[in-house]
Each structure stands twice: as C-alpha cells, then as structure tokens.
C-alpha positions in Angstrom: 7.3 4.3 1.0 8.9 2.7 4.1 11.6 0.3 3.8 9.6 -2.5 4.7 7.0 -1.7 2.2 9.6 -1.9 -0.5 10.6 -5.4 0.7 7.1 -6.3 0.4 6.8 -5.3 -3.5 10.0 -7.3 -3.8 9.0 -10.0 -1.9 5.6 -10.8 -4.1 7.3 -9.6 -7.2 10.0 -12.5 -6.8 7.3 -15.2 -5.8 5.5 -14.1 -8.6 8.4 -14.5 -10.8 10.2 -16.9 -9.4 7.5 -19.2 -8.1 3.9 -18.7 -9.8 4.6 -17.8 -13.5 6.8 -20.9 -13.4 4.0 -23.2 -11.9 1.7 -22.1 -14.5 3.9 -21.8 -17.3 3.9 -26.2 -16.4 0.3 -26.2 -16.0 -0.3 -24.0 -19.8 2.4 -27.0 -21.1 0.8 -30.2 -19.7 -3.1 -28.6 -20.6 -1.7 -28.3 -24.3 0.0 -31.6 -25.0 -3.5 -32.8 -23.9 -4.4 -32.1 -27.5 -7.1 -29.3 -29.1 -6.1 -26.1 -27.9 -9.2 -24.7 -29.3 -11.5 -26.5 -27.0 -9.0 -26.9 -24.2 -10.5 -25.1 -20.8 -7.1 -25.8 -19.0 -5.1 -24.5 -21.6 -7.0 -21.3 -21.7 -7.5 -21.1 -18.0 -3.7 -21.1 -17.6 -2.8 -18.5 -20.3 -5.5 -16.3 -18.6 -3.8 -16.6 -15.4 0.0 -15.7 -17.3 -1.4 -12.9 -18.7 -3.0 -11.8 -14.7 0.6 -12.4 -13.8 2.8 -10.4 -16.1 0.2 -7.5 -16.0 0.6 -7.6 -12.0 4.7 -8.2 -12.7 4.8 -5.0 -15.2 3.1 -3.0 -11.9 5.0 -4.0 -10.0 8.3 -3.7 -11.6 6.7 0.1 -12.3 6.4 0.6 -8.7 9.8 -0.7 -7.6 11.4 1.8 -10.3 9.9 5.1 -8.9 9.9 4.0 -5.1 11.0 6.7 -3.1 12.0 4.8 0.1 12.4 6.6 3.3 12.8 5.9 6.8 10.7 7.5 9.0 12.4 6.4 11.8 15.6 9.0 11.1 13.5 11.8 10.5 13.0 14.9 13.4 9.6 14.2 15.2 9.2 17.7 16.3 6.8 17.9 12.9 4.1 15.6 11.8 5.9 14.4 8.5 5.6 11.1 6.2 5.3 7.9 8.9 4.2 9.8 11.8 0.7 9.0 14.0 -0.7 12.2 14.6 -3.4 12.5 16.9 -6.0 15.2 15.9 -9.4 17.0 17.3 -12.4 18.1 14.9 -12.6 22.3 16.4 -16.5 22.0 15.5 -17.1 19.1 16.6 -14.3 18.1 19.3 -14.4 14.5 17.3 -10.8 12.9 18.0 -9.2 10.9 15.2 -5.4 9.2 14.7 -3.8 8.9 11.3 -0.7 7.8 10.3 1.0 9.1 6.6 2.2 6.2 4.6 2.6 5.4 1.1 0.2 4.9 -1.6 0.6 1.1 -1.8 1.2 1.1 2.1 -2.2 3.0 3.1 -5.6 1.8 5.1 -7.5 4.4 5.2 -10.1 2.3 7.1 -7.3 1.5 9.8 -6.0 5.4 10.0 -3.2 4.5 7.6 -3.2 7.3 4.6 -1.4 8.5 2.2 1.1 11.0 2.2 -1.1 12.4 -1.2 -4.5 12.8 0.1 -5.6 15.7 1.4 -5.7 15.5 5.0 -2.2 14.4 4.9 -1.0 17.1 2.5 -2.5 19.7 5.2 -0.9 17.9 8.4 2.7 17.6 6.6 4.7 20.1 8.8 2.6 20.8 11.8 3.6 20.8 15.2 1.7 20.2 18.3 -0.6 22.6 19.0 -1.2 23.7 15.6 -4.2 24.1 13.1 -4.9 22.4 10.1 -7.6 23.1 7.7 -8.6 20.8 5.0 -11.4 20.6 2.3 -12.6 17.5 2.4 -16.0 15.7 0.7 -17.5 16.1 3.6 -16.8 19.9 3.9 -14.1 22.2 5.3 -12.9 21.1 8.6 -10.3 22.3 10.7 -8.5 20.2 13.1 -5.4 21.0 16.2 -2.9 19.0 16.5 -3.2 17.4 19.9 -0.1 14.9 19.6 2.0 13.2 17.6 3.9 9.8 18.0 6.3 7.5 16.1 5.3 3.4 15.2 7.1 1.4 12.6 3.9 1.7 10.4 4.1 -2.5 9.7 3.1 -2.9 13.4 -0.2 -0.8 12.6 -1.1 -2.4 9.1 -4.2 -4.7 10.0 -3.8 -6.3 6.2 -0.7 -8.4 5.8 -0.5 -10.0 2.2 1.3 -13.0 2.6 2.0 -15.9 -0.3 -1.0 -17.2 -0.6 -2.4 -13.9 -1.4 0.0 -13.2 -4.6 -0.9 -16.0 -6.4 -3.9 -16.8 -9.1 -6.3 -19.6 -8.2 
C-alpha cells in the first residue's frame, strides 16, 4: 500500500481506539447502572457496538502488521508497476480503458483503481509502452497494448474518502 493509505488505517484505527470504544465504553456504563441488564436495550445496544469495534480494531491492527508500504513515487516509470495509470486499448475491440494498481484496501475498481492482485494488474505489472498484455478475465481472454502510462499520487484519484464520521458505529 501507498504511504498515505497506511496513514489512513492508522488514522481510523486510533479514532477508533482512542475516540469511539471510549465513548461507548460510557454509554455500555451509564445503560447498566440504569438497572436490569437483562431487559436493558441500551445496554445491549452498546456492547453490540464494542464487540463491532474491537472486531474492526483486530482487522485493522492485522492490516497494519503485514502492510507492505511503498512509494510509488521513487519507483522507475519506464514500466507499468504498483501505483502507476496505465492507459490501455482492447485489440478486438479498440475499447480504451485507464487503471491505476493500488492496494487491496486502497482499490475502486469502479473508479479504475485495482489491485495490484487481480488479474489484469498481475498481467500489466512490467509492461512498457507499446506492449501486449493478455489476461483471462470473466468475461473471456482479452488482450490489450499498452498505449501510455502516467504517474498520480493515487489519493488524488480515490473518489471515496472515509473520513470520521464514517469509522464510527451509529
């Protein structure tokens, strides 16, 4: 992943620490000096959302542990590799398409953001301009050129920002 994608796992992992699982933690307390656990919707409601939280905590820890964080920015562009756009033409069908590789956690398909492990990526890693790819895909074999390539810091392509409000359990 980028180095900016790692910040973002830290980022919600520490809000999520720091910030959230406190907050609830005060909301399971002040639901169970209310009385009856066993009938007690707040209570419940709020140990449900601790257990959302440390599940998404354990990920995330998981995820910071085996990050493999590299800069794409210090790599040679002479070859499409991880956190390069390459712009690409269909030989069948002369349909163009532009992708960027990213990491897992970093990838929108949707936007042309994939990840370096699918299988278009995995047959673009290491062409030049120029070049053939071919690919099995769902859809069928395809072969594509390589028409051009181009560096972006991949944040500034990523239409879906997570912010704070989006790490947290309502």
């Amino acid at each position: 992943m980028t180095p900016r994608g790692y910040d973002e796992l830290l980022k919600e992992f520490k809000y999520l620490k720091d910030v959230e699982k406190p907050k609830v933690n005060q909301e399971k307390q002040r639901a169970a000096e209310l009385g009856d656990r066993s009938e007690n919707a707040e209570y419940h409601a709020a140990k449900e959302k601790l257990r959302h939280i440390d599940k998404r905590l354990f990920y995330l820890n998981s995820m910071i542990e085996k990050a493999q964080i590299i800069d794409p920015s210090l790599l040679d562009h002479s070859r499409i590799h991880f956190g390069l756009t390459a712009h690409i033409i269909d030989q069948n069908s002369d349909d163009e398409f532009t992708y960027t590789i990213c990491g897992t956690l970093e990838s929108e398909p949707e936007n042309g953001l994939i990840s370096v492990h699918s299988p278009l990526a995995k047959a673009m890693l290491g062409k030049k301009e120029g070049e053939e790819l071919t690919v099995i895909l769902p859809s069928g074999k395809k072969t594509y050129e390589v028409d051009s390539m181009m560096f972006y810091a991949l944040f500034s392509l990523k239409k879906n920002h997570r912010t704070e409000a989006d790490f947290g359990y309502k």
